[in-house]
mmCIF file as Biopython writes it, N, C-alpha, C and O atoms, coordinates in Angstrom:
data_model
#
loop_
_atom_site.group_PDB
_atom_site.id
_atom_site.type_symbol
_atom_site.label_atom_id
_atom_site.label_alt_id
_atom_site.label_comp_id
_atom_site.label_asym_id
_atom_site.label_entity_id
_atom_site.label_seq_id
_atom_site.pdbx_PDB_ins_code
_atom_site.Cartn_x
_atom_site.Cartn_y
_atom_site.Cartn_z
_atom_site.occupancy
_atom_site.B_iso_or_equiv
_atom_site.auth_seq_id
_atom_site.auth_asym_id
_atom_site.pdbx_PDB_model_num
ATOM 1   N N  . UNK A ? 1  ? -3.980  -5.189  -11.831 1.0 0.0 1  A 1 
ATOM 2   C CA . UNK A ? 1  ? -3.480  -4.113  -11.008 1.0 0.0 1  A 1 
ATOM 3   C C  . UNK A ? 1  ? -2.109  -4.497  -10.464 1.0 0.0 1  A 1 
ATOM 4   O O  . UNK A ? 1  ? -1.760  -5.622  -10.106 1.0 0.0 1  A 1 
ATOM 5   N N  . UNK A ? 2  ? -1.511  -3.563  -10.462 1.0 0.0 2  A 1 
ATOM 6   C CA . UNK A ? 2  ? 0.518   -3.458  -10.163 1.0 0.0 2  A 1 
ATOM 7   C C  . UNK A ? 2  ? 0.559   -2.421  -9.346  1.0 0.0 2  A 1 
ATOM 8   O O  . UNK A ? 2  ? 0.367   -1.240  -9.636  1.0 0.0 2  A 1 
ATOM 9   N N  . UNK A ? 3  ? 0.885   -3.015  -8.028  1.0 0.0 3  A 1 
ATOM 10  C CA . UNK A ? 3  ? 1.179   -2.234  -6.804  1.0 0.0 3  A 1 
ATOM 11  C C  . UNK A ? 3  ? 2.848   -1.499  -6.716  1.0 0.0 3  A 1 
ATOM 12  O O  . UNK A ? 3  ? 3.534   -2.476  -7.019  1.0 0.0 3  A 1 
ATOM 13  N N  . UNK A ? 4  ? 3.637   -0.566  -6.518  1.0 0.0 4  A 1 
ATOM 14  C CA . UNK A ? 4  ? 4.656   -0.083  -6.493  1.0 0.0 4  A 1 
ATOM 15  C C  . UNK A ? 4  ? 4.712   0.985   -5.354  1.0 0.0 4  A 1 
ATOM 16  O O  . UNK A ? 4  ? 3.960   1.942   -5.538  1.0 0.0 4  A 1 
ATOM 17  N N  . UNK A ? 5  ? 5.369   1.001   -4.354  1.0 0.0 5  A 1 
ATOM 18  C CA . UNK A ? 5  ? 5.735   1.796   -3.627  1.0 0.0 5  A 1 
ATOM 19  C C  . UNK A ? 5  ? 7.255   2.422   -3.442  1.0 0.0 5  A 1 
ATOM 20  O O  . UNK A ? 5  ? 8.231   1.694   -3.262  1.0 0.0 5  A 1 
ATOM 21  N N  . UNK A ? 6  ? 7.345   4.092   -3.521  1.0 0.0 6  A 1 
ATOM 22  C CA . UNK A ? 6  ? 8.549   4.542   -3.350  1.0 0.0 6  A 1 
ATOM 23  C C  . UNK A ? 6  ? 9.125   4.339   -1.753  1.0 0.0 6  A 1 
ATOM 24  O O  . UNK A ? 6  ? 8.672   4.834   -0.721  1.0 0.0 6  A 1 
ATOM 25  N N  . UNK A ? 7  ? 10.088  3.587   -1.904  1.0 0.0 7  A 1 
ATOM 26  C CA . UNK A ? 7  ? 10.375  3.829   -0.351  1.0 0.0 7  A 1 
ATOM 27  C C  . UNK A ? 7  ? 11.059  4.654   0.321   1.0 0.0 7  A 1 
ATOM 28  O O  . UNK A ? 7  ? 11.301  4.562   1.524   1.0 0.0 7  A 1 
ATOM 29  N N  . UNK A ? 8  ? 11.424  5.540   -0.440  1.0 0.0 8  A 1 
ATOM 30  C CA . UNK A ? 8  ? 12.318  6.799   -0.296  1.0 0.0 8  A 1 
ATOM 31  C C  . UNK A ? 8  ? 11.699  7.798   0.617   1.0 0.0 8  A 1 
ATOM 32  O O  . UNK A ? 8  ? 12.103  8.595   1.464   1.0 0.0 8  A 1 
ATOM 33  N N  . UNK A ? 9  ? 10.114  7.296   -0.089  1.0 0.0 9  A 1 
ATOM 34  C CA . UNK A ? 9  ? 9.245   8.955   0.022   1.0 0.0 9  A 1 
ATOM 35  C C  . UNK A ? 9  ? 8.381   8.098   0.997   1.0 0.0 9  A 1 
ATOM 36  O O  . UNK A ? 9  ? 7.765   8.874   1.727   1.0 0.0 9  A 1 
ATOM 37  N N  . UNK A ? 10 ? 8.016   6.434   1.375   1.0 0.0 10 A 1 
ATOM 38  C CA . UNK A ? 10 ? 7.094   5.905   2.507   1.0 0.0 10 A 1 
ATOM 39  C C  . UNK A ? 10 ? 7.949   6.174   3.875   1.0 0.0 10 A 1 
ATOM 40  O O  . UNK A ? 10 ? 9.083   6.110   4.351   1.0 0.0 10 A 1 
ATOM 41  N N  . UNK A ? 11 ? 6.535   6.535   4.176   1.0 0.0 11 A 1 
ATOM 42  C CA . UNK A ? 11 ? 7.156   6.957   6.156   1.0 0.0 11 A 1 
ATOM 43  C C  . UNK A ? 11 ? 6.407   5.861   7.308   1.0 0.0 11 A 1 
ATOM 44  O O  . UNK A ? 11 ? 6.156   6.076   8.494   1.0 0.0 11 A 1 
ATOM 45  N N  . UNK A ? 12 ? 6.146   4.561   6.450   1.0 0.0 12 A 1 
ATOM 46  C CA . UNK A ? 12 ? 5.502   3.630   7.479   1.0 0.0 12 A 1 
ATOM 47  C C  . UNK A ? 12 ? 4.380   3.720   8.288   1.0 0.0 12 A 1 
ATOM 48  O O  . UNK A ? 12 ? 4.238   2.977   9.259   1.0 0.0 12 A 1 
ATOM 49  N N  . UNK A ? 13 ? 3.624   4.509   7.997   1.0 0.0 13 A 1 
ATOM 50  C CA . UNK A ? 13 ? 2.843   5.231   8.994   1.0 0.0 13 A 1 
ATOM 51  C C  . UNK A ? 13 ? 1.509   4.364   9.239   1.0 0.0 13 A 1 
ATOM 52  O O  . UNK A ? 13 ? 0.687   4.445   10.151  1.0 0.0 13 A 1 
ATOM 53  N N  . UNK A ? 14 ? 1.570   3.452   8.053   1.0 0.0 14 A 1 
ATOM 54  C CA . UNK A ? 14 ? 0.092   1.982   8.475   1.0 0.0 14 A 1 
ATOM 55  C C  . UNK A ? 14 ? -0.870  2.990   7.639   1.0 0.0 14 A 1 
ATOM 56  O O  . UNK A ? 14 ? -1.901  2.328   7.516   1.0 0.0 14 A 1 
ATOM 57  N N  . UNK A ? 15 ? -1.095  4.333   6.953   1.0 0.0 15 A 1 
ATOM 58  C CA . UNK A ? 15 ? -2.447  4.427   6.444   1.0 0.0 15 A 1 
ATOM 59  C C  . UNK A ? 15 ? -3.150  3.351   5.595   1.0 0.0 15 A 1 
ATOM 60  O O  . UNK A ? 15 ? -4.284  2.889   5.719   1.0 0.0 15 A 1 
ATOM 61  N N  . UNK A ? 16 ? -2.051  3.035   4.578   1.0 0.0 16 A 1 
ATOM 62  C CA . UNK A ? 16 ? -2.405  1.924   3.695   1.0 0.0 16 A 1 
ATOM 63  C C  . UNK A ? 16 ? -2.758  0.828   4.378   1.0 0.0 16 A 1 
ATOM 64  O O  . UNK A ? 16 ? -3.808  0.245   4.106   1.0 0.0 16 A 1 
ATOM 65  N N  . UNK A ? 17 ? -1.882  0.380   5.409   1.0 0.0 17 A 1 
ATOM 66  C CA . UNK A ? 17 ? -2.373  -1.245  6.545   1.0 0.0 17 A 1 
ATOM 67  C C  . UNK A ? 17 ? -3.736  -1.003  6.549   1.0 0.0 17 A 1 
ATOM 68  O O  . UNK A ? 17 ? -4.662  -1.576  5.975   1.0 0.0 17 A 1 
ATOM 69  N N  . UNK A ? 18 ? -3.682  0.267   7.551   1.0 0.0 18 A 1 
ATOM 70  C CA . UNK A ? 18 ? -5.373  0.202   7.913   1.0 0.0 18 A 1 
ATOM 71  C C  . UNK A ? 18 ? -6.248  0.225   6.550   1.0 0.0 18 A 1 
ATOM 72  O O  . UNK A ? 18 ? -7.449  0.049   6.757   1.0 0.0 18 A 1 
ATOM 73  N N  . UNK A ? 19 ? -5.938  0.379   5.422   1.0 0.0 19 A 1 
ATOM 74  C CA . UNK A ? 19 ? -7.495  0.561   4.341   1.0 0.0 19 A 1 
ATOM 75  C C  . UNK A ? 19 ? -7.231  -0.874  3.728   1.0 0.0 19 A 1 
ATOM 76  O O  . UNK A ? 19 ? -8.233  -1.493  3.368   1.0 0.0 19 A 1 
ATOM 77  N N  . UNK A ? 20 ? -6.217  -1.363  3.598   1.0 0.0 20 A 1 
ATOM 78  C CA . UNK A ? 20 ? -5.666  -2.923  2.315   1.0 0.0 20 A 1 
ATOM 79  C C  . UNK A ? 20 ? -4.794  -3.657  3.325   1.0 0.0 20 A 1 
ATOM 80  O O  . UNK A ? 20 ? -3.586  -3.668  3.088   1.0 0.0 20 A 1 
ATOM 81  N N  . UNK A ? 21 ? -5.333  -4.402  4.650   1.0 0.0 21 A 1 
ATOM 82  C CA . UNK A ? 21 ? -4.329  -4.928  5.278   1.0 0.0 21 A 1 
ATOM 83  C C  . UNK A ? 21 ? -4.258  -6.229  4.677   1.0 0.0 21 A 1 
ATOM 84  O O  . UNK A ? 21 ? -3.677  -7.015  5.426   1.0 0.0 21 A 1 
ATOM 85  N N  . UNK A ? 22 ? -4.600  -6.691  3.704   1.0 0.0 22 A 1 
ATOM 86  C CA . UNK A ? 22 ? -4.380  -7.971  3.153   1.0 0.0 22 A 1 
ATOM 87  C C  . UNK A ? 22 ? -3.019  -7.718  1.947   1.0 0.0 22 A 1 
ATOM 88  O O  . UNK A ? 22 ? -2.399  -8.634  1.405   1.0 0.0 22 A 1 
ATOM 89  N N  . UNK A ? 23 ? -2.794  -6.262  1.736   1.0 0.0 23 A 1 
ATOM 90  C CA . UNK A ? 23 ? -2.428  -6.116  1.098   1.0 0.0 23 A 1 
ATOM 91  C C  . UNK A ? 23 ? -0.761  -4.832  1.678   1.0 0.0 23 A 1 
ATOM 92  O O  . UNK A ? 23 ? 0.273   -4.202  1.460   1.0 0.0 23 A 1 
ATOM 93  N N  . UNK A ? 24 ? -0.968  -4.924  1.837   1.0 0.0 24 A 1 
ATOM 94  C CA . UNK A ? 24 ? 0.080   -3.481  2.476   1.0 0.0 24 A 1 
ATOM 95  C C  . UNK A ? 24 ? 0.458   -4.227  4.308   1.0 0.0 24 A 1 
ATOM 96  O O  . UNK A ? 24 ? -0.403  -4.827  4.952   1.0 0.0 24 A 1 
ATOM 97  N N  . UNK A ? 25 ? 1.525   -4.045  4.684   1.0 0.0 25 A 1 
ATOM 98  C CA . UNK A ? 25 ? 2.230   -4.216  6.225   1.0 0.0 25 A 1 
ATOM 99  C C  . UNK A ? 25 ? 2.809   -3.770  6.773   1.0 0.0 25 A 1 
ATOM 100 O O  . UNK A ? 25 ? 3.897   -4.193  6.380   1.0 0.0 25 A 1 
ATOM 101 N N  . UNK A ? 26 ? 3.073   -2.842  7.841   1.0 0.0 26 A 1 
ATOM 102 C CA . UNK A ? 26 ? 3.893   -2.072  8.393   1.0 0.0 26 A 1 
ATOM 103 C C  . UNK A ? 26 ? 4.111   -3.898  9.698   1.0 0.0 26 A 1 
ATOM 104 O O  . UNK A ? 26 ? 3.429   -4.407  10.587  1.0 0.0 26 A 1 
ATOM 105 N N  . UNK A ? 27 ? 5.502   -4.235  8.982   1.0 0.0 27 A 1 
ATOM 106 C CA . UNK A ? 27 ? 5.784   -4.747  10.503  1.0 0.0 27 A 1 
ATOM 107 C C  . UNK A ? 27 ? 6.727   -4.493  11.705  1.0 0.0 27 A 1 
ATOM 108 O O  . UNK A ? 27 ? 6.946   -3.306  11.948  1.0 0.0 27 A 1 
ATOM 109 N N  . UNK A ? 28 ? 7.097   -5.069  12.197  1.0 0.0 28 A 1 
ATOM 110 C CA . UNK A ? 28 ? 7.686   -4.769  13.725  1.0 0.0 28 A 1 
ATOM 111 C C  . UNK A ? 28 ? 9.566   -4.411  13.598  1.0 0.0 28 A 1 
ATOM 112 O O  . UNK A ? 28 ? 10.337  -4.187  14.532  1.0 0.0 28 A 1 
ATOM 113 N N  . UNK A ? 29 ? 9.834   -4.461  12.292  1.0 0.0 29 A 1 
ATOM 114 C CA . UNK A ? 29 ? 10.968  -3.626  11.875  1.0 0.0 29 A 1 
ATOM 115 C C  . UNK A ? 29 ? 11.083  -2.447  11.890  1.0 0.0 29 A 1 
ATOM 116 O O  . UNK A ? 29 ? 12.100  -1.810  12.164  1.0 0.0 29 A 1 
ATOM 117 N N  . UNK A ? 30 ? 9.382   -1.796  11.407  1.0 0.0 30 A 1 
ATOM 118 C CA . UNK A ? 30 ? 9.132   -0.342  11.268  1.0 0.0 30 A 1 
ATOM 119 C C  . UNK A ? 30 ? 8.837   -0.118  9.746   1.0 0.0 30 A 1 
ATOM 120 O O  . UNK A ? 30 ? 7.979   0.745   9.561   1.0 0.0 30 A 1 
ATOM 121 N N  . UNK A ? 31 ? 9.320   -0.664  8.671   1.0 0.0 31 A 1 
ATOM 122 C CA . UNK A ? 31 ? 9.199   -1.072  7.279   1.0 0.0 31 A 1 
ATOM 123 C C  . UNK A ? 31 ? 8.084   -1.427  6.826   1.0 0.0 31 A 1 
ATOM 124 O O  . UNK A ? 31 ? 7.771   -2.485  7.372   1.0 0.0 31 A 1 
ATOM 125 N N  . UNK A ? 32 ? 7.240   -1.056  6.035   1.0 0.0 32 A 1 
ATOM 126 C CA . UNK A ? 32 ? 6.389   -1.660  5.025   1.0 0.0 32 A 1 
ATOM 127 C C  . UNK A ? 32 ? 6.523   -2.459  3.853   1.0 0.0 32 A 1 
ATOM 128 O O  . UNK A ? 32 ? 7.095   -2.215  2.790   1.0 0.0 32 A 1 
ATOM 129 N N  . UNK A ? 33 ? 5.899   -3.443  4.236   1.0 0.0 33 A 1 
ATOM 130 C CA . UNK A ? 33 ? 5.974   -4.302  3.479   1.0 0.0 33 A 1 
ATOM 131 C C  . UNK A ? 33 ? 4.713   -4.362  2.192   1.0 0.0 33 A 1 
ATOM 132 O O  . UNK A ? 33 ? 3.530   -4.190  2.483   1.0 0.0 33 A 1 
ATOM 133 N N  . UNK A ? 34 ? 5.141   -4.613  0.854   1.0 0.0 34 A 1 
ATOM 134 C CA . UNK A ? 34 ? 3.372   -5.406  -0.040  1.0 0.0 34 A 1 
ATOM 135 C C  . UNK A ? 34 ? 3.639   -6.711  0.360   1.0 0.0 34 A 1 
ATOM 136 O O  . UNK A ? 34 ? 4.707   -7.317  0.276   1.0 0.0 34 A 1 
ATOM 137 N N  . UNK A ? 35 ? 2.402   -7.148  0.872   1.0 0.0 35 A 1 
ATOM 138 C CA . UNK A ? 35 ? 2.806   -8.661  0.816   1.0 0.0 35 A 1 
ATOM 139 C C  . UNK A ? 35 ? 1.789   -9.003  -0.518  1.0 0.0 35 A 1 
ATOM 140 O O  . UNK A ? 35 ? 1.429   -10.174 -0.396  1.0 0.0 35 A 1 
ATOM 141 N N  . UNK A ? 36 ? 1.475   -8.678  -1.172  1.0 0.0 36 A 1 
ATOM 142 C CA . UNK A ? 36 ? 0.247   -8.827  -2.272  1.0 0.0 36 A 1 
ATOM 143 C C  . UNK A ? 36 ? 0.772   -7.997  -3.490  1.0 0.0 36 A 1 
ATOM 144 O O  . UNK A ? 36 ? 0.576   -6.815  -3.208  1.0 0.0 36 A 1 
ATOM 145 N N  . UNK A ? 37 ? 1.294   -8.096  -4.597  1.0 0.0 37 A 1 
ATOM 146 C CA . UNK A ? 37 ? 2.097   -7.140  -5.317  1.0 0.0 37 A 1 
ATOM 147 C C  . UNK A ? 37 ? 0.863   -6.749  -6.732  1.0 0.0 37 A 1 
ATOM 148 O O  . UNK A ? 37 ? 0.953   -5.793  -7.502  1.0 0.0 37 A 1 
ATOM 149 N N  . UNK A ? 38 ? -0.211  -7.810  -6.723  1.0 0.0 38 A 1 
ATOM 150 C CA . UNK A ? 38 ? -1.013  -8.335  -8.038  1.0 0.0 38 A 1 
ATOM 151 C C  . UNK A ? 38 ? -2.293  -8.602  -6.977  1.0 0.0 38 A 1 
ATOM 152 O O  . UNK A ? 38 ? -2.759  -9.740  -6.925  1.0 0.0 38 A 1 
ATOM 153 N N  . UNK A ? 39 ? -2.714  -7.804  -6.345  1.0 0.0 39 A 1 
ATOM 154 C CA . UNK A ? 39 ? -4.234  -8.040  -5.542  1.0 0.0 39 A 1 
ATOM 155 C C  . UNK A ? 39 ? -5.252  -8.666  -6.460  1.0 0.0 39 A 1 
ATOM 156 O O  . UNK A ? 39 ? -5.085  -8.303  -7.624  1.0 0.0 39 A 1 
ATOM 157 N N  . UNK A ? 40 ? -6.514  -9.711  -6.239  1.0 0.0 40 A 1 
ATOM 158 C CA . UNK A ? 40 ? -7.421  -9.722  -6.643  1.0 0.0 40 A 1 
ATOM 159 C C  . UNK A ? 40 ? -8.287  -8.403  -6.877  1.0 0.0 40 A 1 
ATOM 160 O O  . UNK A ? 40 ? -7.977  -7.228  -6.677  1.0 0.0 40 A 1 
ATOM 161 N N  . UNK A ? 41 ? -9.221  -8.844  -7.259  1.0 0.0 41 A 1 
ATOM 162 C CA . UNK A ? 41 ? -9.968  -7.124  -8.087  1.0 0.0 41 A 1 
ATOM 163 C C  . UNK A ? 41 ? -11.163 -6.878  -7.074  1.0 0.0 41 A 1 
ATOM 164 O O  . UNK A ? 41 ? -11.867 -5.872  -6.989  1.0 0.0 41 A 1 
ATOM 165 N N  . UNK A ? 42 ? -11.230 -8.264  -6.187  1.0 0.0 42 A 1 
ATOM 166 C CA . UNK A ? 42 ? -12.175 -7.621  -4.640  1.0 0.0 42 A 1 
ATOM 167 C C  . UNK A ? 42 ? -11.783 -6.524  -4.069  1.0 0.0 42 A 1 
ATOM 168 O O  . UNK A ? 42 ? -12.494 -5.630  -3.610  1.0 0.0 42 A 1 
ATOM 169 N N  . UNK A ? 43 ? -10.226 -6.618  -4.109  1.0 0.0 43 A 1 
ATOM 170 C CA . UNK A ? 43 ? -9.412  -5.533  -3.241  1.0 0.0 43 A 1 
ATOM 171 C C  . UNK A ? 43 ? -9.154  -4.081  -3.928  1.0 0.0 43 A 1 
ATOM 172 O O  . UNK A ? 43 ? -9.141  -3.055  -3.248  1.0 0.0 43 A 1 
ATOM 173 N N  . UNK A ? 44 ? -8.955  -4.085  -5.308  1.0 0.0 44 A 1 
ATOM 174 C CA . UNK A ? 44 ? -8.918  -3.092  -5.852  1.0 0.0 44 A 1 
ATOM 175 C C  . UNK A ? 44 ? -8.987  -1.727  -5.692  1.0 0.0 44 A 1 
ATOM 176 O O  . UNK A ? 44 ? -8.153  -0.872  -5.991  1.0 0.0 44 A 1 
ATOM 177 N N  . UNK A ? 45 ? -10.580 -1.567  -4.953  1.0 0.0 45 A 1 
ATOM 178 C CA . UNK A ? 45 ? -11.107 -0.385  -4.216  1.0 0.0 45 A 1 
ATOM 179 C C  . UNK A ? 45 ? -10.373 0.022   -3.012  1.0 0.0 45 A 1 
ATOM 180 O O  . UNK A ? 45 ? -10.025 1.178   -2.775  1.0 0.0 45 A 1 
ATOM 181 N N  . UNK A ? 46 ? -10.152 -1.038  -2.239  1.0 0.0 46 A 1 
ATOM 182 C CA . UNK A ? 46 ? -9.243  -1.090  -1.105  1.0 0.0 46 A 1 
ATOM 183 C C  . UNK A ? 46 ? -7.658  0.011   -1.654  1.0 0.0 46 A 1 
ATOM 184 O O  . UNK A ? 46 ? -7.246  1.159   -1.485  1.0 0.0 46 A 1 
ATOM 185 N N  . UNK A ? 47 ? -7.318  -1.015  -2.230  1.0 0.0 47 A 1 
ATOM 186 C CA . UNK A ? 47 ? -5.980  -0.372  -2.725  1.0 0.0 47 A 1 
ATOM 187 C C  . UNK A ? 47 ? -5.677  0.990   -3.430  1.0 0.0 47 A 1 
ATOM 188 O O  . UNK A ? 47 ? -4.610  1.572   -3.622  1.0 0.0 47 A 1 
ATOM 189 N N  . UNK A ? 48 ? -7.079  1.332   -3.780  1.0 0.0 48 A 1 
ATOM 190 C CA . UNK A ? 48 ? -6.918  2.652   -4.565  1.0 0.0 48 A 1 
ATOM 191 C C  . UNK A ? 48 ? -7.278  3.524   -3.717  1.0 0.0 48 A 1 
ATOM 192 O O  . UNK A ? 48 ? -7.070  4.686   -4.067  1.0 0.0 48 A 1 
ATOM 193 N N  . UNK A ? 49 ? -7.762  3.363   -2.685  1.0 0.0 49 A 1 
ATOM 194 C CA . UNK A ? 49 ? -8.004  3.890   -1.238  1.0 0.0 49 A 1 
ATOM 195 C C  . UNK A ? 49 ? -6.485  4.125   -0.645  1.0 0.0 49 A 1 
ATOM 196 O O  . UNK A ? 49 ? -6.152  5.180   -0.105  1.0 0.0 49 A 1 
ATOM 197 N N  . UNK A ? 50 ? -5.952  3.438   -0.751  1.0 0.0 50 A 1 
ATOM 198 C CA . UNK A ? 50 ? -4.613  3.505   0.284   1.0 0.0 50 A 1 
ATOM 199 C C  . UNK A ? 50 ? -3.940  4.463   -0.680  1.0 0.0 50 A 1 
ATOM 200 O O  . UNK A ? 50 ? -3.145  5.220   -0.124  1.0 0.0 50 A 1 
ATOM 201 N N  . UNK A ? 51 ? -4.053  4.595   -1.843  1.0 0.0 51 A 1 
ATOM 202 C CA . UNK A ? 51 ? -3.030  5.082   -3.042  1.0 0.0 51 A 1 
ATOM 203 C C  . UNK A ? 51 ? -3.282  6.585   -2.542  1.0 0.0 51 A 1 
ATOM 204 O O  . UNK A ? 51 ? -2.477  7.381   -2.059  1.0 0.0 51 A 1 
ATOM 205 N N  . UNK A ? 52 ? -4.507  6.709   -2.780  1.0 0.0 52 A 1 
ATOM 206 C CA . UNK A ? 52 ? -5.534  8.084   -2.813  1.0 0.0 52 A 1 
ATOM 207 C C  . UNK A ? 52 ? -4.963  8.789   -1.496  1.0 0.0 52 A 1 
ATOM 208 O O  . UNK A ? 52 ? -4.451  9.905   -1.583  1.0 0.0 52 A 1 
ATOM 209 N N  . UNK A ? 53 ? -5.074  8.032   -0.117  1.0 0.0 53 A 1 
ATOM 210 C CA . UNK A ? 53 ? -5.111  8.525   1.358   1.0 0.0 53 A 1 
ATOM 211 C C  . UNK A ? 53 ? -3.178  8.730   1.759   1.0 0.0 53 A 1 
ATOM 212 O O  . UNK A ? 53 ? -2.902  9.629   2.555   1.0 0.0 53 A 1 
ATOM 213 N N  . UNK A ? 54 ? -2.232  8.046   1.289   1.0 0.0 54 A 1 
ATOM 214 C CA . UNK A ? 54 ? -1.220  8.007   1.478   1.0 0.0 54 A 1 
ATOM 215 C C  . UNK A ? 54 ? -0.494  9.103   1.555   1.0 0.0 54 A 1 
ATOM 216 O O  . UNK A ? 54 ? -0.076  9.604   0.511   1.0 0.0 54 A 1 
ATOM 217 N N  . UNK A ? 55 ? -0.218  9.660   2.750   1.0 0.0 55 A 1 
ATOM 218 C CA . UNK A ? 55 ? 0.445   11.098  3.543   1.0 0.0 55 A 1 
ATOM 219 C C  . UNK A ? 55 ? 1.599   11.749  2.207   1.0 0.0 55 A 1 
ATOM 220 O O  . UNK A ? 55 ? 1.738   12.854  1.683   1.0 0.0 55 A 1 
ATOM 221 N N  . UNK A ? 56 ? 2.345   10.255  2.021   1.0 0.0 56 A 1 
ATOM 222 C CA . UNK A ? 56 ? 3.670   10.721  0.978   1.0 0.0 56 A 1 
ATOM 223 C C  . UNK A ? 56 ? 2.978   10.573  -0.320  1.0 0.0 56 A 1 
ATOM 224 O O  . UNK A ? 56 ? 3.854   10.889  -1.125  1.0 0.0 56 A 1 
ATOM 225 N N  . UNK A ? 57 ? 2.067   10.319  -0.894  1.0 0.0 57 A 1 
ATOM 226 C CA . UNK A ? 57 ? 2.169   9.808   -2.175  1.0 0.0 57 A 1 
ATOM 227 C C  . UNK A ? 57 ? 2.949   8.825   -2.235  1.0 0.0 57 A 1 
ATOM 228 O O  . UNK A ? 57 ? 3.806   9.038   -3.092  1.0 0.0 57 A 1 
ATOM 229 N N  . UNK A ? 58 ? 3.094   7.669   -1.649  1.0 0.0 58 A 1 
ATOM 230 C CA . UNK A ? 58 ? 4.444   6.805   -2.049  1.0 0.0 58 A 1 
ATOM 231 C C  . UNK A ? 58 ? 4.163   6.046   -2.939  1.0 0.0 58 A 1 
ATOM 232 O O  . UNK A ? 58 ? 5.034   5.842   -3.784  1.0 0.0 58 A 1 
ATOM 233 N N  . UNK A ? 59 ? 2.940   5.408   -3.059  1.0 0.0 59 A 1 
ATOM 234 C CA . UNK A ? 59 ? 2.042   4.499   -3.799  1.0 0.0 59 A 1 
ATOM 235 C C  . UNK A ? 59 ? 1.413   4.699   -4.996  1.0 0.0 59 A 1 
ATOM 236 O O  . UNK A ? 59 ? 0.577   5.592   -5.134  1.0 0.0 59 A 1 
ATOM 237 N N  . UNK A ? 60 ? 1.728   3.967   -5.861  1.0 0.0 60 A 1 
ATOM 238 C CA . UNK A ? 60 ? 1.585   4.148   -7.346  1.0 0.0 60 A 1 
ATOM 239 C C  . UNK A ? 60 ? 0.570   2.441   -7.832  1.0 0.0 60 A 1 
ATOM 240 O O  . UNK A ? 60 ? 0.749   1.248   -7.589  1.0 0.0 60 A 1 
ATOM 241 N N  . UNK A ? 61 ? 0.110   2.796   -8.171  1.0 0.0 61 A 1 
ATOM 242 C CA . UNK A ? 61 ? -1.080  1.811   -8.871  1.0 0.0 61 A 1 
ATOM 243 C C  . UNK A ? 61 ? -1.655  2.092   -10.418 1.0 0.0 61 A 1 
ATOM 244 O O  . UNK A ? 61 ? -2.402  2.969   -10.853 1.0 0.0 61 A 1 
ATOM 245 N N  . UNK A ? 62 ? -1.008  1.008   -11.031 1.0 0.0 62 A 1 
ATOM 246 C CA . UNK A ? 62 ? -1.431  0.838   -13.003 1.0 0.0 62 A 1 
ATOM 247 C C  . UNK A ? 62 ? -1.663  -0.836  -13.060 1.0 0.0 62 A 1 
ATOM 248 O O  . UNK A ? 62 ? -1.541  -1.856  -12.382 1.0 0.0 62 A 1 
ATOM 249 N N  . UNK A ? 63 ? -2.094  -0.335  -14.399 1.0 0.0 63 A 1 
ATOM 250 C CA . UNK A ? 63 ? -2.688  -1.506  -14.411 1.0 0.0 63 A 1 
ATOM 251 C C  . UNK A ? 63 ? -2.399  -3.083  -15.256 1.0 0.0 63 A 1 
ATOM 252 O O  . UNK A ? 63 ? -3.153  -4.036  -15.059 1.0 0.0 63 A 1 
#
């Protein structure tokens, strides 16, 4: 799994933090960060959660 986020179209908003915080970061810049670009496949579900829930669509996940 290959995490990609548009940052054009992300508005920081933490949905993704809150479902993949091992994986996704809104920090104290205001910016989101991946800190995880290649998640283990525990997280997977997690991440396709954040993809799915994400206000902008910013988040793109292949494989």
């Amino acid at each position: 799994m290959r995490i990609e986020v548009d940052f054009d179209r992300c508005q920081s908003n933490a949905v993704c933090e809150g479902l993949a915080p091992s994986v996704f970061e809104v920090r104290d810049d205001g910016f989101l960060y991946v800190i995880n670009e290649n998640p283990p496949e525990d997280l997977h579900e997690a991440v396709l959660a954040a993809q799915a829930q994400c206000p902008t669509q910013a988040i793109t996940v292949s494989d």
